[in-house]
N, C-alpha and C positions, 0 to 999 in steps of 0.2 A: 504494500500500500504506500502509495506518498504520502507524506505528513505536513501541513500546512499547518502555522501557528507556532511552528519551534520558538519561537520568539518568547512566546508567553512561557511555557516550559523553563527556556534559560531564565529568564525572570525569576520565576519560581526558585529554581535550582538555588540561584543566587542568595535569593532572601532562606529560606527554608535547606542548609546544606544536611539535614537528615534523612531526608527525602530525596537525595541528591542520586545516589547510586540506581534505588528503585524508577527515579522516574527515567532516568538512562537507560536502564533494562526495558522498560517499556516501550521507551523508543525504537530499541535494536530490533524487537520483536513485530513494534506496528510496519515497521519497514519491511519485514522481512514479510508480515503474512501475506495473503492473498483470498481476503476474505469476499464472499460472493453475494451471501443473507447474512443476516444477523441469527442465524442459525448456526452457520460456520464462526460467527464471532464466540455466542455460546460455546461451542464446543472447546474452544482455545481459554476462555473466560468465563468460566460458570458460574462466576460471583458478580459479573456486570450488570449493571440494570442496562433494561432498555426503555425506554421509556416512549419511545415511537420511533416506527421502522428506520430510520437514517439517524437516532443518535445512539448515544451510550453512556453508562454513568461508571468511570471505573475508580476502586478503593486503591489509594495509596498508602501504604505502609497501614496497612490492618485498613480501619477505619477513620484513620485521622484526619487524611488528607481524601479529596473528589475530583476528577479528571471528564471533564465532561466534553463529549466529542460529538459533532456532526459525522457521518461517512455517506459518502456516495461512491454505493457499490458499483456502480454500473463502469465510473472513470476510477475508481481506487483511491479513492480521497479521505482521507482520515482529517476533518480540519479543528483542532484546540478551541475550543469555547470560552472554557474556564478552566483553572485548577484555583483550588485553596482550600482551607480549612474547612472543616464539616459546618462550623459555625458560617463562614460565605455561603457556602455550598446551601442551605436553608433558604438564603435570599434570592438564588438564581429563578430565573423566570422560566423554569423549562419545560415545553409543552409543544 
């Protein structure tokens, strides 16, 4: 998948460096997959919400941290929304 939004990520990374390692793994991996449904996401991430067909809500370091993703299966697009604390993560608008 291509990953749009690295930006916010490095932000993150920056402010929050405990979070640092895992949100990198996550990255290596959203690159690498080649997801088609959000059924093939399920299966890679069984702990993701999905909250409707083109996003995703994924747990960083347990539950502390929320990573919330657009994707468009169709071009491979994984694009960053938000990440931050579960406390942000509350006020997101997502729907």
């Amino acid at each position: 998948m291509e990953l749009a939004g690295k930006d916010k990520l490095d932000k993150f990374k920056h402010e929050h460096p405990d979070a640092r390692s895992q949100v990198a793994a996550w990255e290596a991996e959203i690159e690498e997959a080649a997801w088609q449904t959000p059924y093939d996401l399920k299966r890679q991430y069984p702990k993701a919400d999905i909250p409707g067909k083109q996003q995703a809500i994924f747990d960083i370091r347990g539950n502390r941290y929320r990573l919330w993703v657009k994707i468009t299966y169709k071009l491979g697009i994984v694009l960053v929304k938000a990440i931050g604390t579960h406390k942000e993560y509350e006020k997101w608008e997502i729907g």
